[in-house]
C-alpha positions as CSV (number, residue, x, y, z in Angstrom):
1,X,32.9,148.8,44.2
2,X,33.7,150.4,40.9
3,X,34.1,154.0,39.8
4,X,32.7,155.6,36.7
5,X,33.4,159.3,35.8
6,X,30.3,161.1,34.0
7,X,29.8,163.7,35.5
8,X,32.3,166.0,37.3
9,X,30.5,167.1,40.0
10,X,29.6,163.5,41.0
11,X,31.3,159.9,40.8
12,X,29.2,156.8,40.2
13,X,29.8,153.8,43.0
14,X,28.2,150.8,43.2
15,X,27.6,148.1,46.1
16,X,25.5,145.0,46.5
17,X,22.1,147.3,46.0
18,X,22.9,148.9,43.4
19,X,24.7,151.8,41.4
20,X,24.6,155.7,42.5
21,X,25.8,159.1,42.4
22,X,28.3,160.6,44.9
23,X,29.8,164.0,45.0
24,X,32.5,164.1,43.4
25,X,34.7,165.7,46.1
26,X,33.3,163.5,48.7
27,X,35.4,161.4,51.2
28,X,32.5,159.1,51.9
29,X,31.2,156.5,49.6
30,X,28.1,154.7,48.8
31,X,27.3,153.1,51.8
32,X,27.5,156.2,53.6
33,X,25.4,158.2,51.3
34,X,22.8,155.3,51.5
35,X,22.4,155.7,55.2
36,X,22.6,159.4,55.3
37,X,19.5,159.5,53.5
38,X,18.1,156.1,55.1
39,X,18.7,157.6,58.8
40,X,17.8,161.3,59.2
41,X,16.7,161.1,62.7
42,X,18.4,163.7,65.0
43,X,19.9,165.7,62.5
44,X,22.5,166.1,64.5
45,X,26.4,164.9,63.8
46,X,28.4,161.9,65.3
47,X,30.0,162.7,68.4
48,X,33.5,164.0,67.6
49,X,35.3,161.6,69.9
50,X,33.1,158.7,68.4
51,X,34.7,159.7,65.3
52,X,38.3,159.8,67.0
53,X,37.6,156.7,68.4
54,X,37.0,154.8,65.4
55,X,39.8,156.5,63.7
56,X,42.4,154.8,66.5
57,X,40.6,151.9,66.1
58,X,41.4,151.5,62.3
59,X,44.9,153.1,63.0
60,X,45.6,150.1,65.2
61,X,44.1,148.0,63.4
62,X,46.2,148.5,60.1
63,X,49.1,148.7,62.2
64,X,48.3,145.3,63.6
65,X,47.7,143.7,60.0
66,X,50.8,145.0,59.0
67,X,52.6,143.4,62.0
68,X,51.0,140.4,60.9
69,X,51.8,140.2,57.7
70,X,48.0,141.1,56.3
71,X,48.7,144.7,54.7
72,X,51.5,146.2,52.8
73,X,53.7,148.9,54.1
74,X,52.5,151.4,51.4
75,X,48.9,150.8,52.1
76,X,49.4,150.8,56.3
77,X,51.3,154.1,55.6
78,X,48.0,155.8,53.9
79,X,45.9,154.6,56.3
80,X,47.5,155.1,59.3
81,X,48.2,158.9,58.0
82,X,44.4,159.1,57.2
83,X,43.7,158.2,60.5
84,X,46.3,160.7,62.1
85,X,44.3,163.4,60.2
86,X,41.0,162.4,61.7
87,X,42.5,162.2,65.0
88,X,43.3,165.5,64.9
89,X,40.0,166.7,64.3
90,X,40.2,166.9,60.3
91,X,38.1,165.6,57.6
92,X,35.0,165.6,61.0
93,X,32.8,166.9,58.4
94,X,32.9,163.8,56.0
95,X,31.0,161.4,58.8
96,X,27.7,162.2,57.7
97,X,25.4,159.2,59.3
98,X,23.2,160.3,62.0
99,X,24.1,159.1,65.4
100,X,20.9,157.0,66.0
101,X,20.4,154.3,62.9
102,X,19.9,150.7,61.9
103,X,22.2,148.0,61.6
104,X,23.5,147.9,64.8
105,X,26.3,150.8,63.8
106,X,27.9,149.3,60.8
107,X,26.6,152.9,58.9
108,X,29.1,154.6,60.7
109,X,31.6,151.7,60.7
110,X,31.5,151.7,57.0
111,X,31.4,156.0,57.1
112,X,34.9,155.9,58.7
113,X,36.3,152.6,56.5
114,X,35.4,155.1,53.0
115,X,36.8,158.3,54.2
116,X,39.7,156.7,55.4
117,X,40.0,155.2,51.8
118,X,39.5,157.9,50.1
119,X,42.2,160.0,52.0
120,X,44.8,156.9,51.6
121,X,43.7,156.7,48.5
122,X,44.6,160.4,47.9
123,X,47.8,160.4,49.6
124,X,48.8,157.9,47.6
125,X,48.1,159.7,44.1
126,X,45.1,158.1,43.3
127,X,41.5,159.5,42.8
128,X,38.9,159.4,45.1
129,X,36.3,156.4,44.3
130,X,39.4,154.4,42.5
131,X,39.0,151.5,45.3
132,X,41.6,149.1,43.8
133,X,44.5,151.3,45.5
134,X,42.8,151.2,48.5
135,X,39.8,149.2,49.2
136,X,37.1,150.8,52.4
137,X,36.3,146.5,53.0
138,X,39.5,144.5,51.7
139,X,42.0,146.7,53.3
140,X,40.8,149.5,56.0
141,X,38.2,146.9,57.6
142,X,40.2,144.2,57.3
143,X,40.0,141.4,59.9
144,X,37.3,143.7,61.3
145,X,33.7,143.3,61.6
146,X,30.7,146.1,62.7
147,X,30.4,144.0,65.4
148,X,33.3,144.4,67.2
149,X,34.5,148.0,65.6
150,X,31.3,149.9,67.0
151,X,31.1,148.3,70.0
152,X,34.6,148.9,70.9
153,X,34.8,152.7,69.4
154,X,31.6,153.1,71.6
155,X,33.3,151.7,74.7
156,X,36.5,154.0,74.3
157,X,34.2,157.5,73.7
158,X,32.8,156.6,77.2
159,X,36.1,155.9,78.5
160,X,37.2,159.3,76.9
161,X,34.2,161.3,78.2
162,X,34.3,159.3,81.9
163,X,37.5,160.8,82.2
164,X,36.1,164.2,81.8
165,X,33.1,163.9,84.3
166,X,35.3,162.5,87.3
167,X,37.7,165.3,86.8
168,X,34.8,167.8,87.4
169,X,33.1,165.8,90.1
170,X,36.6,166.0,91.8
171,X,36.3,169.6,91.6
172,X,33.3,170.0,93.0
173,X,34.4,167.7,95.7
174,X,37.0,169.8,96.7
175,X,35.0,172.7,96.5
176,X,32.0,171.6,98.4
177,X,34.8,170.4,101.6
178,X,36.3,174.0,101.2
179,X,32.4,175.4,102.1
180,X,32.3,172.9,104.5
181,X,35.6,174.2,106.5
182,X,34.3,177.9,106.0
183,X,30.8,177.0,107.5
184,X,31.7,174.6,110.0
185,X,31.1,176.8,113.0
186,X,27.5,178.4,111.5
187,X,24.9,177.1,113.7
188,X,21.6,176.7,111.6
189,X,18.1,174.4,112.0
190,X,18.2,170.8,110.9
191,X,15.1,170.0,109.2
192,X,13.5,166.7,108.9
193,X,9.9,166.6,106.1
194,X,10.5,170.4,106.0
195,X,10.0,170.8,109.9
196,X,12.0,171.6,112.3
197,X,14.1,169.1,114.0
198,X,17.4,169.5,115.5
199,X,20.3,171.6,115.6
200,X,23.0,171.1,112.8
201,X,26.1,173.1,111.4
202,X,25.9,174.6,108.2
203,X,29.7,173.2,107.5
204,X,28.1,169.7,108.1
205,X,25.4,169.9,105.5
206,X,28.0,170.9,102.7
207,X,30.4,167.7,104.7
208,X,27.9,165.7,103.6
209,X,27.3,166.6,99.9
210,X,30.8,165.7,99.7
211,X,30.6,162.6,100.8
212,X,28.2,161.7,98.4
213,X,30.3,162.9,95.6
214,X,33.1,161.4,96.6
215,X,30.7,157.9,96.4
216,X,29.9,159.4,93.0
217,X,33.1,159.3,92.3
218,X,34.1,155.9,93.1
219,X,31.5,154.8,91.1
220,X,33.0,156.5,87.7
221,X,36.1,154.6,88.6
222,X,34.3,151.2,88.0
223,X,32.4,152.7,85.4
224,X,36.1,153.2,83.6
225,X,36.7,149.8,84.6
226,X,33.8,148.1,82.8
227,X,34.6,150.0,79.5
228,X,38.0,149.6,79.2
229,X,37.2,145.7,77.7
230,X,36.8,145.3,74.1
231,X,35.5,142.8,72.1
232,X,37.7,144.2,69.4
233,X,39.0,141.0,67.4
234,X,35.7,138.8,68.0
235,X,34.6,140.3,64.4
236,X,31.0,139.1,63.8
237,X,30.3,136.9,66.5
238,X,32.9,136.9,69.1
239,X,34.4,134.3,67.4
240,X,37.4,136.0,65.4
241,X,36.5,134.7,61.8
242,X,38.3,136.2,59.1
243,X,40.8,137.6,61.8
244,X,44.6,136.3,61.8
245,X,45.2,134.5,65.2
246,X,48.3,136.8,66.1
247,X,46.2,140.1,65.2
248,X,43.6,138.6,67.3
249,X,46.1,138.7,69.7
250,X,47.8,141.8,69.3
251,X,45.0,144.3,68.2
252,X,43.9,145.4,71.3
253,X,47.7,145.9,72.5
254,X,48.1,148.5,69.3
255,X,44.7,150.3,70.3
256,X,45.9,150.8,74.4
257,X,49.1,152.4,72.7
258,X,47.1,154.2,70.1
259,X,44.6,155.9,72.3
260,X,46.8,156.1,75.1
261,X,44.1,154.6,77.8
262,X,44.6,151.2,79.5
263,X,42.9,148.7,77.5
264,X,42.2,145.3,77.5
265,X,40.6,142.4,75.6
266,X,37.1,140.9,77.0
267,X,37.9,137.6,78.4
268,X,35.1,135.9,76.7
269,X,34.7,138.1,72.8
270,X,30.8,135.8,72.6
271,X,30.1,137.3,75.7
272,X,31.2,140.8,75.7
273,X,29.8,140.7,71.6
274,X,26.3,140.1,72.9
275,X,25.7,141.0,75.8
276,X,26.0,145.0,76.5
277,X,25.1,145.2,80.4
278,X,27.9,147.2,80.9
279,X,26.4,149.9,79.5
280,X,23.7,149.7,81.7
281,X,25.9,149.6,84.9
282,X,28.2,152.9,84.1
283,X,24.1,154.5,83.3
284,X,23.5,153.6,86.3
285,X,26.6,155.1,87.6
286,X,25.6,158.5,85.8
287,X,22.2,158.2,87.0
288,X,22.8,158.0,90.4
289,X,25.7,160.6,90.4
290,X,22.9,163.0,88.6
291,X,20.1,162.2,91.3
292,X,22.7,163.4,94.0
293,X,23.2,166.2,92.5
294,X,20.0,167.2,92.0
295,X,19.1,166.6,95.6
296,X,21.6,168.9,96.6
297,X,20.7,171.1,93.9
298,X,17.2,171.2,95.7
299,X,18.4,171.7,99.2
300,X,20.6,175.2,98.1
301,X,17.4,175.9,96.4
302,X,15.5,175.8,99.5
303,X,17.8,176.9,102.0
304,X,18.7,179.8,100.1
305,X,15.2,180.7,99.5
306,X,13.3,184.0,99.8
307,X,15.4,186.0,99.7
308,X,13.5,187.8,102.7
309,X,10.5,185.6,103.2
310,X,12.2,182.1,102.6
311,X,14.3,180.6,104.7
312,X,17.6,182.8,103.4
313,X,20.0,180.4,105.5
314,X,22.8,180.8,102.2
315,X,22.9,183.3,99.6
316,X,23.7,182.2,96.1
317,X,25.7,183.8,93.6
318,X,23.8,186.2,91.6
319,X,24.2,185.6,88.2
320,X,21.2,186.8,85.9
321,X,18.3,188.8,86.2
322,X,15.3,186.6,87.4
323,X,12.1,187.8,85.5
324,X,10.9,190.2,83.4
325,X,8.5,191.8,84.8
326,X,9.7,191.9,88.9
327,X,12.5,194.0,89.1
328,X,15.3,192.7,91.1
329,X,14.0,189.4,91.6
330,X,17.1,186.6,90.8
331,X,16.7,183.3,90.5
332,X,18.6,179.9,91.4
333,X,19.7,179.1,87.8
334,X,22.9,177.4,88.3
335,X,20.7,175.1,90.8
336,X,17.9,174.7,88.3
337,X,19.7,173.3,85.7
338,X,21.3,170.5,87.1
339,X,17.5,169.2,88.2
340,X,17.2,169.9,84.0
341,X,20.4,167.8,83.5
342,X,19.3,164.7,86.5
343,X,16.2,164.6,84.7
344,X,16.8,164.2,81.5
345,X,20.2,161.7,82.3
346,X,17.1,159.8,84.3
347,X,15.3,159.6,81.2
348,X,18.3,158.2,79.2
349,X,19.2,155.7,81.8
350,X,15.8,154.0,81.5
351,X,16.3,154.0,77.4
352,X,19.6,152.5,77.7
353,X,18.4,149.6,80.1
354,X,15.8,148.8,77.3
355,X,18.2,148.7,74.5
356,X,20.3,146.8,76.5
357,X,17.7,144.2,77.3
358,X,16.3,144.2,73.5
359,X,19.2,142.6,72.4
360,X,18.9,139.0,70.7
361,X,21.2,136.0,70.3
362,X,24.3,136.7,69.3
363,X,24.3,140.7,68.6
364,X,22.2,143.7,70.0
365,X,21.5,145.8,67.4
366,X,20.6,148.5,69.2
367,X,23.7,150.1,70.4
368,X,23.6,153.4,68.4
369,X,20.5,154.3,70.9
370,X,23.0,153.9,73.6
371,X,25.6,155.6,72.6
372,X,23.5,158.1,71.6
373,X,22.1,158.4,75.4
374,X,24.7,157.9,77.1
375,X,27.7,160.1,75.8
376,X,24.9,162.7,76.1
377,X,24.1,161.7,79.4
378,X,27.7,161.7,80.3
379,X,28.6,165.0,78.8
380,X,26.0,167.2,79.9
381,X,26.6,166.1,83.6
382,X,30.0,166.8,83.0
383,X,29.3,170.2,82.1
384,X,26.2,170.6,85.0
385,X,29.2,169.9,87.6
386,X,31.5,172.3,85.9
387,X,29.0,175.4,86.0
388,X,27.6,174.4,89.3
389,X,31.3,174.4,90.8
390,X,32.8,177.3,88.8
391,X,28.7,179.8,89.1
392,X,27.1,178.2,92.3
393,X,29.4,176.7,94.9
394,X,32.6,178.5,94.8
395,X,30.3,182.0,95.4
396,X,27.7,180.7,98.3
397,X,27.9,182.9,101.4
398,X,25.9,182.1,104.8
399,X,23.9,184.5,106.2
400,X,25.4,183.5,110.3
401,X,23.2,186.0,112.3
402,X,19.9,184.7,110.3
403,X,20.9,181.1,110.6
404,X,21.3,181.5,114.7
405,X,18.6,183.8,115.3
406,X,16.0,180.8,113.7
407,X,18.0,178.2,116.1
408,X,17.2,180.1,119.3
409,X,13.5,180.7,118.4
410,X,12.9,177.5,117.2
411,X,10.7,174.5,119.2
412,X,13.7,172.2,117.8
413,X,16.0,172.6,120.7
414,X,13.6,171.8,123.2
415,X,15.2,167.8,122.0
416,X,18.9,168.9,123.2
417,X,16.8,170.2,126.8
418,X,14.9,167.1,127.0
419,X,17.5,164.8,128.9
420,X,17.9,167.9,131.7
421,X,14.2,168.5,132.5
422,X,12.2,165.0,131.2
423,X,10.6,164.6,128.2
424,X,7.0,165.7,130.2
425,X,8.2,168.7,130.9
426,X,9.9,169.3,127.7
427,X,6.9,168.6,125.6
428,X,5.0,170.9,128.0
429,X,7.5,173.3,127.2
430,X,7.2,172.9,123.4
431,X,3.5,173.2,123.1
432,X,3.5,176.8,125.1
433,X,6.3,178.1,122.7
434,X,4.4,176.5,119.6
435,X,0.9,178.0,121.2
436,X,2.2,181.6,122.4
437,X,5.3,182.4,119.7
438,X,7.8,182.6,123.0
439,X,10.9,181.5,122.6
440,X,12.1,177.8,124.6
441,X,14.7,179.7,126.3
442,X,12.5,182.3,128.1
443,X,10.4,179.3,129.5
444,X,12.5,177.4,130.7
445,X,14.0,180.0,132.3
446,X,10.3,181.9,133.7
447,X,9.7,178.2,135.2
448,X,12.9,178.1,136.6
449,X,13.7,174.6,135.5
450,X,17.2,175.8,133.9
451,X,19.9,178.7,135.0
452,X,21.2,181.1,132.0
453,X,24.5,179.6,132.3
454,X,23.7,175.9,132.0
455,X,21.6,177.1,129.0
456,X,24.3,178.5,127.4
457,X,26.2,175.3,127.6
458,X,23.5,172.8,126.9
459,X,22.9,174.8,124.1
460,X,26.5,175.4,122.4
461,X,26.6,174.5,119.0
462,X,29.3,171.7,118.7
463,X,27.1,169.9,121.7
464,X,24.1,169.8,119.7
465,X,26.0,168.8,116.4
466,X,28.2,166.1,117.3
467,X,28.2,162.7,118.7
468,X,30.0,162.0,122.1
469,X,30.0,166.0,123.6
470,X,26.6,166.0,125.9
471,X,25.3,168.6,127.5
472,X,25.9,166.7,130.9
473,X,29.8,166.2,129.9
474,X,29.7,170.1,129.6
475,X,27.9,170.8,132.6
476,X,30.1,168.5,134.5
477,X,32.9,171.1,133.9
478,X,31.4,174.3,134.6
């Protein structure tokens, strides 16, 4: 590249297309400009720990080729500074190229490699464009390629952001056993297909959201696993041309003390260069964490629905007016937004799996897509959890009187009478209470085939919600 001053508002650059105009002032160069204006897509900017990511990337990478013998003090001294400065969240504005784009990410590759220039170049004393003091291929990029810069930057900005997420699903774990302790002794209806089936305690409902979370969370922790490998060092292909052999070696090493995060190299740099199934898996991971909680987020819909001709078993937190036109009416927001979140992290998963399979021989070029998806997909269920903990959970009270008063009337625990009067008995039972509105208890009691007291014990909560207390053990002691 070579710089020509005409005009001062702008500095000519040229590359292998051709010659062309760049603000003057401007950190990027002319391969960034090119794809600003060849990729307006989302219109939206890179994601800022994309950009951090990158930055430690090339920080450890001119670290490395210093170690090695491959870059001058003076020059690893700018860069490395001009990567500090990214780091720390300046010069954000200068990465211009839109997140999704062709050419399989080396538009933002080559967006970091000229700002970084240009700032070296600046610390230095030099002017911006002046690419002989420090060059954005022949010295920031060096023993790099695209193709194992973007995928590596990519891996540790989901590392980064899976972080985030399990440190929010372990709140909400913690929160959801805390409503599980408070609740434990609210009897309530189990329903099975919306209909009544059998007792269950209110305390074991939110048990069990936890214990899907805390699947959820195991989950993330592979998902760190898988993208904590880089193919950084492969360059092109996976195999390392144009690297040094002991920066091959060590480059990975500089980026785990860089970033901070435990990193290692891929075992096979062909493999991990080509083939991007990891992504898919830690979707996956996402996905599934977002379709529990959008179960769950239906069920506190439902069971805290009405509020006075639903089935009002919970009350949520109210937290904004619900319409415009019916006054007092509020709505399950918090609730309703994580569906928004599952659904649309459901959506991304399925884009991701066919990037993933669209790549070809040696490189997929189709990574900026994923990225794209999934640090969205990771982000926003990050911040689903945190609202939902922090504006749902944290605030739900149960309505105990209400939840009790629909056990006792309801045909359900006719099941927990069944072993003490025979299932033709019981059914008979049922069908009166179903047919007449009378409650199980009054006819069992009219018919004589049960005393008030052994009621009372067949019917205690903890020995129609857990396994191993009968009714007969209880009746044995009274």
């Amino acid at each position: 590249m070579e710089t020509k001053i005409k005009n001062p508002k702008t500095r000519q650059e040229h590359d292998s297309i051709g010659t062309k105009e760049v603000p003057a002032e401007a950190y990027y160069g002319v391969q960034t400009l090119r794809a600003a204006e060849n990729f307006y897509i989302t219109g939206m900017n890179m994601h800022p720990e994309l950009i951090n990511s990158v930055a430690q990337i090339k920080k450890a990478a001119a670290i490395t080729n210093f170690e090695v013998g491959r870059l001058d003090k003076k020059r690893t001294d700018a860069i490395v500074r001009a990567c500090d400065e990214i780091i720390s969240g300046r010069l954000h504005d200068q990465f211009i190229v839109d997140p999704i784009q062709g050419g399989a990410g080396t538009s933002l590759n080559m967006n970091a490699n000229e700002v970084i220039a240009n700032r070296a170049i600046e610390i230095l004393g030099g002017r911006k464009g002046d690419y002989s003091i420090v060059n954005p291929n022949d010295h920031v990029n060096y023993g790099q390629s695209t193709n194992d810069v973007f995928p590596s930057c990519g891996r540790i900005t989901a590392l980064k952001l899976l972080y985030q997420a399990k440190e929010q699903l372990e709140r909400l774990y913690r929160a959801l056993m805390e409503k599980a302790e408070e609740f434990d002794d609210v009897i309530k209806m189990g329903r099975t297909q919306l209909q009544d089936a059998v007792p269950i305690r209110l305390g074991q409902e939110f048990r069990a959201y936890a214990t899907a979370i805390r699947r959820d969370i195991t989950r993330f922790e592979h998902a760190k696993e898988e993208m904590s490998s880089l193919n950084l060092g492969g360059t092109a292909i996976g195999t390392g041309l144009n690297a040094d052999v002991q920066y091959l070696q060590k480059v990975v090493k500089n980026i785990a003390l860089v970033s901070g995060l435990d990193l290692v190299q891929s075992y096979d740099l062909i493999d991990a260069t080509q083939n991007l199934d990891g992504y898919t898996s830690v979707s996956g991971a996402v996905k599934t964490c977002a379709v529990n909680l959008s179960k769950m987020s239906n069920d506190l819909r439902l069971i805290s629905s009405g509020p006075r001709a639903g089935l009002g078993e919970i009350n949520l937190p109210a937290k904004q007016n619900g319409s415009s036109i019916m006054p007092g009416k509020v709505n399950p927001v918090i609730p309703e937004v994580v569906n928004q979140v599952a659904f649309n992290i459901i959506g991304n998963d399925m884009t991701i799996a066919m990037a993933t399979e669209a790549g070809q021989l040696e490189l997929n070029a189709f990574e900026p897509i994923i990225f794209y998806n999934l640090f969205q997909s990771i982000e926003t269920l990050t911040f689903a959890v945190h609202t939902l903990v922090d504006n749902c959970i944290t605030g739900i009270t149960a309505n105990r009187e209400h939840c009790r008063d629909m056990v006792e009337n309801s045909v359900g625990i006719i099941t927990a009478i069944c072993p003490h009067v025979g299932y033709e008995k019981a059914a008979v039972i049922a069908k009166e209470a179903i047919l007449t509105g009378a409650s199980v208890r009054s006819l069992i009691i009219r018919d004589g085939l049960l005393g008030e007291e052994e009621l009372n014990v067949i019917l205690n909560p903890y020995s129609m919600t857990e396994p191993g207390i009968s009714g007969e053990q209880l009746l044995d002691n009274v």
